[in-house]
Each structure stands twice: as structure tokens, then as C-alpha cells.
C-alpha positions in Angstrom: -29.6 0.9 -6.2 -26.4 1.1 -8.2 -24.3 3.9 -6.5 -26.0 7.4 -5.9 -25.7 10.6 -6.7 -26.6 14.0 -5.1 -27.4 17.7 -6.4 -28.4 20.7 -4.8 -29.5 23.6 -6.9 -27.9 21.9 -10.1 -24.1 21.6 -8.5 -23.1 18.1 -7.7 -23.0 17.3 -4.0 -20.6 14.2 -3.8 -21.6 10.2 -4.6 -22.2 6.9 -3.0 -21.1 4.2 -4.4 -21.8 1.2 -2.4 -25.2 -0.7 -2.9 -28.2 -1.1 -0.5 -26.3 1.5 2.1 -27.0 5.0 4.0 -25.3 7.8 2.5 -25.3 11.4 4.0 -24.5 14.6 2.6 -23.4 17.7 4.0 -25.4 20.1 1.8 -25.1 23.4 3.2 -23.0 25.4 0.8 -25.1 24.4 -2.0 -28.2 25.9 -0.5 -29.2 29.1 -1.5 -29.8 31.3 1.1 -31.8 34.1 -0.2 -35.4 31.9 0.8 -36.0 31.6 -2.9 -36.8 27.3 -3.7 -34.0 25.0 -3.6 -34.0 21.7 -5.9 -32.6 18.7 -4.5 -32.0 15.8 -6.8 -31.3 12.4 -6.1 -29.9 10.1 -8.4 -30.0 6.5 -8.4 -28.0 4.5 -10.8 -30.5 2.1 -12.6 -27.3 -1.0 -13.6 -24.9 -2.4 -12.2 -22.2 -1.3 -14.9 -22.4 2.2 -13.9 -20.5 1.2 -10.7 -16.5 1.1 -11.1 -14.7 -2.4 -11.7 -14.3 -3.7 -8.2 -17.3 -2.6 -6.3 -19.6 -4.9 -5.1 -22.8 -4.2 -6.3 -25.2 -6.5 -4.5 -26.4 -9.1 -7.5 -27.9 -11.8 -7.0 -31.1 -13.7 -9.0 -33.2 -12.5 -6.4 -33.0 -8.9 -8.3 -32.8 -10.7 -12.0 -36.9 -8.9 -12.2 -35.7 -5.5 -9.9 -37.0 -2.0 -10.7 -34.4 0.2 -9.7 -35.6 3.4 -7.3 -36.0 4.6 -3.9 -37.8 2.5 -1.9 -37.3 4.3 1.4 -37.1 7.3 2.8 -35.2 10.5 1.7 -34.8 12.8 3.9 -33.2 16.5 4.3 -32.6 16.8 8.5 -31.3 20.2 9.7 -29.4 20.1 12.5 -26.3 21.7 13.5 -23.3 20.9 16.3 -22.8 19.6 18.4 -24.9 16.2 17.0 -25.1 12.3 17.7 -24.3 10.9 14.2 -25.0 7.2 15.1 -25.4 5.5 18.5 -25.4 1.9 19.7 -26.3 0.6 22.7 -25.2 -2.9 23.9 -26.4 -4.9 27.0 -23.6 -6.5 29.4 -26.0 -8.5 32.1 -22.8 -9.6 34.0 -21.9 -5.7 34.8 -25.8 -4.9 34.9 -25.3 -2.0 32.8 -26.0 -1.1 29.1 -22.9 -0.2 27.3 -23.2 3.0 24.9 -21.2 3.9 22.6 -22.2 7.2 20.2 -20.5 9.0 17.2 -20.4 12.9 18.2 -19.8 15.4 15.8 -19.1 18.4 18.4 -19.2 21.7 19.2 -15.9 22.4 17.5 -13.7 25.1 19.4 -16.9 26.3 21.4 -16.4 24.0 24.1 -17.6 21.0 26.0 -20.9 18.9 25.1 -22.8 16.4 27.6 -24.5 13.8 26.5 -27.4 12.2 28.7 -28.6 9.0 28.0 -31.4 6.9 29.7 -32.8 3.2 29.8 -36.4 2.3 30.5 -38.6 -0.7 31.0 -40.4 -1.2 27.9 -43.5 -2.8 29.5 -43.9 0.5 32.2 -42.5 2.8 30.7 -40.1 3.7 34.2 -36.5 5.1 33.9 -34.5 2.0 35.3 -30.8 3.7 34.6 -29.1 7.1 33.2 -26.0 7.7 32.8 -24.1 11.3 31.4 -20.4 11.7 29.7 -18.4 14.7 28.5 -18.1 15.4 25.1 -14.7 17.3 24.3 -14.8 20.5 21.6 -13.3 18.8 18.3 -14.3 19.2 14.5 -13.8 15.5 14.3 -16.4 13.0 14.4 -15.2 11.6 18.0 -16.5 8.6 19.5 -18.5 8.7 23.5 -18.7 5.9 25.1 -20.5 5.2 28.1 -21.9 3.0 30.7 -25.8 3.1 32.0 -26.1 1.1 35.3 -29.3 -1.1 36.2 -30.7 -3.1 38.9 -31.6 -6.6 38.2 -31.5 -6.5 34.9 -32.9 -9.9 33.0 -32.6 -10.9 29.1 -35.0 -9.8 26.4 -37.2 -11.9 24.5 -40.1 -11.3 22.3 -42.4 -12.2 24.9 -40.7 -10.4 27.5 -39.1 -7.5 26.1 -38.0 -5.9 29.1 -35.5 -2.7 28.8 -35.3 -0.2 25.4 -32.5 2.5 25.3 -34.9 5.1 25.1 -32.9 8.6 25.0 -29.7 10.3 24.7 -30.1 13.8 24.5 -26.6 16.2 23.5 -26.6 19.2 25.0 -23.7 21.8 24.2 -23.7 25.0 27.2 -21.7 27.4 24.6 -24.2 27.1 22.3 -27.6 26.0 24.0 -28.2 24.0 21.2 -30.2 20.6 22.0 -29.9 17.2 19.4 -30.7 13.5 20.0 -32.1 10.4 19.3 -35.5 8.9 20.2 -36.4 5.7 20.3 -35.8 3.3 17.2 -37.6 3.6 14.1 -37.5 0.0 13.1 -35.4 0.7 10.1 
């Protein structure tokens, strides 16, 4: 809860200090690559004094009784470049299209990725728009944005929840290496 801390194999990753937050490490040169075990640890700090003077650390009476720990998921993704490292899509009725907007990390010097992305109706299930852009070769974490045009598009509500940005598939042609995003998790 108070700031984390990662280690691979016994060698300290790198730290995350704010409360409550995603972190994500790049872990690679900490594995060992021989297929013997690899031990990941995850550290959470357990009071709010172990974070430096000036960081905000969340406190509030709610947490007066709270048991520090992980309470969600931890997960170790392999998954190598090009790759969507977040993605939002936005409605804009007046334009009928869905606005896009997704953090690439690319291909580096190999060339050119594409990204697809496509909108359905949530109640059938049908494609209603899809749009693709080019991602340019960069070692950068560069930002795609994007426009996916629909027909008649109408406003969601929980009783009609009508469109879901369902895919964006990356797709790099130098390296034939495929990465996306599915649907939302609820997180």
C-alpha cells in the first residue's frame, strides 16, 4: 500500500512510490535465462512513514483498521514490441465517431506498426466501425491517435448500453509480431 518494491532473482528491479497506483516493471535483464526457476518478489510497504516527506500516501480514517497487502492482481505479461501500453477510447456523438487515443511502445528502428481498432454494438455483438493508423518505428513510448466512424450512433446508458470499443489489435510487418487489447476487464 505504502510505496512498492520489486526483485527479480534477489537484485532490486526499481520502486513505486505512490499509493493505491499501477506500477510496471521492465524485468527482463534480471531474468535468468538458463530455464532454471526465477524468484520474483514483491514488496509492499506495510506504513505510511516508509514513504519520503512529501508524498502523498493516501490516509484517511477509512484505513485507521487497514491490513496492508495485495489485494489484486500481480501479474508477470510477456510481450515484446511493438505493444499498446494503455488505450482510451472516447465517444464524440456530434462527429459520430469514437475517438482513440493509444500509448505505443514500437517497433524501434524495425519499421512501421498498424494499429487496427474496432467498435461493436454491445447488445449484437456486430462491427458498427473500424478504423487503422500508422505507427512510426521509435524506442519512445509515442502516442496514436485515431478516429473510428459510426452510423447513428446514440448515448449509452445502463439500460441501453449500446456500443463497446471492442479491439485494437498492433501489428508490426518487420517483425510479424501481433499485441492488443480485448475488451475491458472491469478493473
Amino acid at each position: 500500500m505504502f510505496g512498492t518494491r520489486v526483485l527479480v532473482n534477489g537484485q532490486l528491479v526499481g520502486e513505486h512510490l505512490p499509493c493505491f497506483t499501477p506500477a510496471e516493471f521492465d524485468v527482463r535483464k534480471y531474468l535468468d535465462g538458463s530455464g532454471g526457476a526465477n524468484e520474483l518478489v514483491v514488496r509492499v510497504g506495510a506504513h505510511r512513514d516508509v514513504l519520503p516527506k512529501g508524498m502523498p500516501d493516501g490516509f484517511d480514517y477509512e484505513k485507521f483498521d487497514y491490513i496492508p497487502g495485495i489485494y489484486d492482481s500481480v501479474e508477470l505479461i510477456f510481450c515484446a514490441r511493438p505493444r499498446v501500453v494503455n488505450l482510451q477510447a472516447v465517444p464524440d456523438l456530434e462527429a459520430q465517431a469514437v475517438r482513440v487515443a493509444a500509448e505505443i511502445e514500437g517497433p524501434g528502428g524495425k519499421g512501421e506498426a498498424e494499429l487496427t481498432c474496432r467498435v461493436r454494438e454491445v447488445s449484437t455483438g456486430k462491427e458498427v466501425g473500424s478504423a487503422q493508423a500508422a505507427c512510426p518505428a521509435s524506442e519512445e513510448v509515442k502516442t496514436v491517435q485515431l478516429r473510428v466512424l459510426i452510423q447513428g450512433p446514440r448515448l449509452w446508458s445502463p439500460e441501453d448500453p449500446f456500443l463497446s470499443p471492442d479491439s485494437c489489435m498492433l501489428r508490426s510487418a518487420a517483425t510479424s509480431r501481433r499485441g492488443g487489447c480485448g475488451p475491458s476487464t472491469g478493473r
